[in-house]
C-alpha positions as semicolon CSV with decimal commas, in nm:
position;residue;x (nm);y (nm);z (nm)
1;X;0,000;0,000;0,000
2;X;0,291;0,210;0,092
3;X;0,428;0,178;-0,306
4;X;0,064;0,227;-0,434
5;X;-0,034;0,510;-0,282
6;X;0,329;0,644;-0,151
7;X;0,554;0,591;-0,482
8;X;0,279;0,532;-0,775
9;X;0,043;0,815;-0,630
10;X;-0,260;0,625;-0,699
11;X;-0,591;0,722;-0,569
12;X;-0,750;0,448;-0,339
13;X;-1,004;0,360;-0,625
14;X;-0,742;0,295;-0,869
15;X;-0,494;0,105;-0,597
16;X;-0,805;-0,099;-0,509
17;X;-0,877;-0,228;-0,894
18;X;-0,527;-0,353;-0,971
19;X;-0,501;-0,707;-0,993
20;X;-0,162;-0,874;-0,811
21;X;-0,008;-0,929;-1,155
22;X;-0,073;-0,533;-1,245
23;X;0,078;-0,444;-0,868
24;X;0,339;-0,635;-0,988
25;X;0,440;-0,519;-1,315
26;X;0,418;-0,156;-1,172
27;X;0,669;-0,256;-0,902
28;X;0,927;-0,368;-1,133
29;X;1,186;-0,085;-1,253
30;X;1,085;-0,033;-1,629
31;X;1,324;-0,208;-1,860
32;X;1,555;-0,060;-2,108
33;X;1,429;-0,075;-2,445
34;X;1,686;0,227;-2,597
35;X;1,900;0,417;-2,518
36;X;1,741;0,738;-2,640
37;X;1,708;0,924;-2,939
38;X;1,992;0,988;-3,209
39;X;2,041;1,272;-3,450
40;X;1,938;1,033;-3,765
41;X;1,560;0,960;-3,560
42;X;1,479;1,321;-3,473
43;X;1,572;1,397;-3,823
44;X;1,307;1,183;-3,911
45;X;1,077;1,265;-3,658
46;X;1,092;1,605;-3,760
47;X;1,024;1,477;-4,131
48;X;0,741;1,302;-4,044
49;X;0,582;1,590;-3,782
50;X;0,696;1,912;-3,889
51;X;0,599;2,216;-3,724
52;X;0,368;2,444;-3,839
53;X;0,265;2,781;-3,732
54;X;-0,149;2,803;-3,756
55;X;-0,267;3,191;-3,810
């Protein structure tokens, strides 16, 4: 309860409609999938979603 509502800042409702498994998986440290963005991926990023100014 202390990670729930201490750490994860869940409201009581919320804490009280995970399942163990879900309790679980948000007690685990989330794993490392990349190690960021490079310059060649917000290049294309940026390509994909320019900005635009709307007037």
């Amino acid at each position: 309860m202390a990670l729930g509502f201490g750490i994860l800042r869940l409201s009581s409702r919320d804490f009280w409609c995970l399942t163990p498994r879900e309790l679980a998986a948000a007690c685990r440290p989330p794993a490392a999938t990349s190690s960021g963005l490079d310059r060649a991926g917000l290049a294309a990023l940026m390509a994909r979603f320019p900005d635009t100014t709307r007037r």
